[in-house]
N, C-alpha and C positions, 0 to 999 in steps of 0.2 A: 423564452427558450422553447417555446410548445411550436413554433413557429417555423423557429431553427430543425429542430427533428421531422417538421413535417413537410418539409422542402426537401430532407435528406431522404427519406423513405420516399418524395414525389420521384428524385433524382435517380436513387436505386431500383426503382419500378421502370424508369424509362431505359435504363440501361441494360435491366433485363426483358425488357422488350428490344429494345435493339441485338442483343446478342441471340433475341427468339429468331428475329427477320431475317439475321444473317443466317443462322443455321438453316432455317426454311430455304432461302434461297442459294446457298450451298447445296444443301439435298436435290431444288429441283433443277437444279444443274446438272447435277449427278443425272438422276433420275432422266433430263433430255438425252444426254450424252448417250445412254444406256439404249433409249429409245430408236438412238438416230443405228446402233449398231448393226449391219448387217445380219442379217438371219438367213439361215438354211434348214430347208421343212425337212423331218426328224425324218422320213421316206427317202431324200435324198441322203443325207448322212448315213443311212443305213446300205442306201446302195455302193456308198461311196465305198465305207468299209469291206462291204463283201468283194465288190472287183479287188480291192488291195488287198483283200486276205487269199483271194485267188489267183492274183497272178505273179505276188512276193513270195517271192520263198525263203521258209521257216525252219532252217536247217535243226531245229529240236524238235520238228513230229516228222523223222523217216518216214514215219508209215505212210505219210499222206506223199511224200516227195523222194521217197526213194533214199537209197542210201545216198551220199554225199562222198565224194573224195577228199582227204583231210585237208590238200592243200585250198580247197575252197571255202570249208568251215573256217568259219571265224572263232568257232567255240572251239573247234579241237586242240590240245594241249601242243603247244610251241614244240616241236623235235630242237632238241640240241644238237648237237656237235657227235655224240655217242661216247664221249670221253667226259670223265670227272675226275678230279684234281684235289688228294686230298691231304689235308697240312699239320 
């Protein structure tokens, strides 16, 4: 019987070696994928932002853009009809 359990404990050791392997090798799959990902130096994304923050306009700071006309805001409240209808 001593024999029996220690083939099952051999068997349970290799299988959690095999579920080690796999997960390692999952991870450095991951971990290439990641690697192979395109990058952009933090001085360009920082340029990239300030041109767009300069040349989009931000219809909620006037101050910087001037007043806006309602029909170009996106934010300014829908005009109706000037009529309501009550029941």
């Amino acid at each position: 019987m001593a024999l029996h359990s220690a083939s099952a404990v051999r068997e349970k050791k290799q299988t959690m070696a095999e579920l080690k392997l796999r997960r390692l090798t999952e991870l450095n799959i991951r971990l290439r994928e990641d690697l192979e990902r395109p990058r952009v130096k933090v001085s360009e994304a920082c340029q990239s932002m300030i041109n767009y923050t300069k040349t989009t306009k931000d219809f909620m700071i006037p101050s910087t853009w001037g007043q806006v006309d309602k029909r170009d805001d996106p934010y300014a409240p829908q005009q109706k009809n000037g009529c309501c209808v009550i029941s």
